[in-house]
N, C-alpha and C positions, 0 to 999 in steps of 0.2 A: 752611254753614261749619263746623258743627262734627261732621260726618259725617251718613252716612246707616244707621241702623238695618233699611231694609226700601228696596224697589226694588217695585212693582207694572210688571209686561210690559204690555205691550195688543201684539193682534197689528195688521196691518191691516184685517184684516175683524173688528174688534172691533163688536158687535151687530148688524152686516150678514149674516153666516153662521157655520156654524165653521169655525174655521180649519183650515188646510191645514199639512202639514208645511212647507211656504216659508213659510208665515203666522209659523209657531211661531219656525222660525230667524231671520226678519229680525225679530222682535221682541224675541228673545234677543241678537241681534249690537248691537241700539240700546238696550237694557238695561244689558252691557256698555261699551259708548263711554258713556252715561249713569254708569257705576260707577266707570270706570277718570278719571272729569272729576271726582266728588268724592273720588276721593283724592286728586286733585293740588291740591286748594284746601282741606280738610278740615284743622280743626287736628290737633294730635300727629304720630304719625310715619306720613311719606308717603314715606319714601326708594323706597320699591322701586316704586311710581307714575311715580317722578322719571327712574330709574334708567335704566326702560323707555325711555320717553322723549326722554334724552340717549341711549339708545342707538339708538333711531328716527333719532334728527338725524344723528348721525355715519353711520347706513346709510342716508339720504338723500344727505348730502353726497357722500359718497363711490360710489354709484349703485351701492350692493350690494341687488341686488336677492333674494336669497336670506335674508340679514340680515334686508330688510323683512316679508319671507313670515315668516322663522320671528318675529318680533317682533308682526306684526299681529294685531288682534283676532280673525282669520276670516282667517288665511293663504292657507287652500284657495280661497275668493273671492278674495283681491284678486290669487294666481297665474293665475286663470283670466280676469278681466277683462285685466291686462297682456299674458296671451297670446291674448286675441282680440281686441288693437287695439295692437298691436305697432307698433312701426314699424323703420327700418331702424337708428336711431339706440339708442345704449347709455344712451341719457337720456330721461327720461318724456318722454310722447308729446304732452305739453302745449306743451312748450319745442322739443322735437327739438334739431338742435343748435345752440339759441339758449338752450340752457340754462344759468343764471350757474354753475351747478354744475360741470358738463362746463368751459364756457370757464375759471373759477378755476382749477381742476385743470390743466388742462393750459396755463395759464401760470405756476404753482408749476414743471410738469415743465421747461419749458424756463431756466426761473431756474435750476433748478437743472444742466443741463446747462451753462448759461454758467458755472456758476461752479467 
């Protein structure tokens, strides 16, 4: 809570072998998501933690998926996971289009054509 001074990595093959360049990145990528969790609970100022964040959610809501890329921890990963399990829908592939996201949206759009 009241921040973190030092961050120790482990890879996955932490005293099994040496690691591997994938060793090194995914234990640097869970380093960060580790870092970027205590600034947003850490006392003093966390604005630009926050910042992030609320601008995560706003490119979730709104299914901007390039927003997401350039905001996420490992952009390059998470565009390449989305584009090797894509589906036909413009809304993650969890929901497809049963996603509250997608349906909100596009009953704001017709609210506002009624009126």
């Amino acid at each position: 809570m009241y921040g973190t001074d030092f961050l120790c990595m482990v890879t996955p093959s932490e005293h099994l072998a040496l690691p591997t360049l994938e060793d090194i990145k995914e234990g640097l990528l869970v380093t960060k998501v580790a870092a970027h969790t205590i600034d947003l609970i850490k006392e003093g100022p966390r604005e630009r933690a926050w910042e992030k964040d609320i601008a995560m959610a706003y490119a979730r809501r709104d299914l901007d998926w390039e927003k997401q890329f350039e905001l996420a921890i490992d952009g390059n990963r998470a565009r390449k996971i989305r584009d090797a399990r894509k589906t036909e829908s413009d809304a993650c592939s969890m929901c497809g289009d049963l996603c509250a996201m997608k349906i909100v949206k596009k009953a704001f759009e017709e609210k506002k054509k009624e009126e």
